[in-house]
N, C-alpha and C positions, 0 to 999 in steps of 0.2 A: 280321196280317202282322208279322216278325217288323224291328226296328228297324232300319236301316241303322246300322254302326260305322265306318266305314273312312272315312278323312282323306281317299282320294284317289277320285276316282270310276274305275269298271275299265272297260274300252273291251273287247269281244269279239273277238279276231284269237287265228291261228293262226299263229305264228310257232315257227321250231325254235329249241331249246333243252337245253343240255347242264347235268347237274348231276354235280356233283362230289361227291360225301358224304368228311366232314371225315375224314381215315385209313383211307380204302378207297381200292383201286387201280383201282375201275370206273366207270366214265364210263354216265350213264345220258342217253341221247338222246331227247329225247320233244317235244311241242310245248305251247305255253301253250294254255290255255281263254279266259284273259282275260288284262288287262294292264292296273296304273297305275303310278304313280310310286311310291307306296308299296310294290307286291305284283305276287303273280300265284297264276294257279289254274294249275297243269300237269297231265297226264297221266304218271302212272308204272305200271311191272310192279309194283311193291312198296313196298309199305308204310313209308316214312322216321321215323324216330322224332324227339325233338324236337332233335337235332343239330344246329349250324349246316354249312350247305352253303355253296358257292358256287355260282351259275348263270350261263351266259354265254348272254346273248341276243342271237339275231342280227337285226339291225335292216336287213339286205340289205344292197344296194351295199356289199358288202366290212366293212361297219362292225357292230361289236358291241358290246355292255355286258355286264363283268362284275363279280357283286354277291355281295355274301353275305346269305344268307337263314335266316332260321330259320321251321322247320315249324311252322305253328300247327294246322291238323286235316289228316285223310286221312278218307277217306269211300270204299269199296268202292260202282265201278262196277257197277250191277246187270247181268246177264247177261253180265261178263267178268273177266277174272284180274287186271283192272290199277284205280289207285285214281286219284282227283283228289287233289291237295296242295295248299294252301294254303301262300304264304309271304307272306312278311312279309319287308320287304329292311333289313338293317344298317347303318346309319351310312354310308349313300350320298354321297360326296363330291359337288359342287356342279357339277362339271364334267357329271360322269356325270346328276345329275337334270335337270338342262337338254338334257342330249342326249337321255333318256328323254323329258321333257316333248315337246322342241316334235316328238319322232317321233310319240308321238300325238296330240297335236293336228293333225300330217300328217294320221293313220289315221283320225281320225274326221272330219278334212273329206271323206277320201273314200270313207267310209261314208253320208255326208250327202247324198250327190249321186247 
């Protein structure tokens, strides 16, 4: 089994999510796979290269976080046109990780139950 790396543990939820790629004018709307404080797995049509993005995640009742991300892999979904993405979030200011934090620690109390 291959080692576990990642600093923050990823909670499973399906939230919608917009990414912005750095000098393009297209907004690509897709949902996360997973979610931590550090990262998230997303669904996208296409393949992002290692550019920094920004993604705005919507955390419902009106409230969102938006982060800059840089792409660490992409992996082609088997039997469709679109890829899973990996990021990895940039220099997350303190506001924003405590409002990420205690949202999931919400999401997986009620996952728990």
């Amino acid at each position: 089994m291959a080692e576990e790396r990642r600093r923050y543990p990823r909670l499973r939820c399906h939230l919608p999510v917009r990414v912005y790629p750095e000098g393009k004018p297209r907004v690509i709307q897709t949902l996360t796979k997973d979610l931590s404080v550090g990262g998230a797995k997303i669904v996208t049509p296409t393949s992002v290269s290692d550019e920094v993005v920004t993604v705005e995640i919507d955390l419902g009742k009106h409230q969102s976080v938006r982060l800059h991300a840089k792409p660490v892999w992409s992996h082609a979904i088997p039997n469709s046109e679109q890829f899973y993405l990996g990021l990895s979030f940039q220099k997350i200011p303190d506001t924003i990780r405590q409002l990420l934090s205690r949202y999931l620690e919400y999401l997986s109390s009620r996952h728990a139950k």
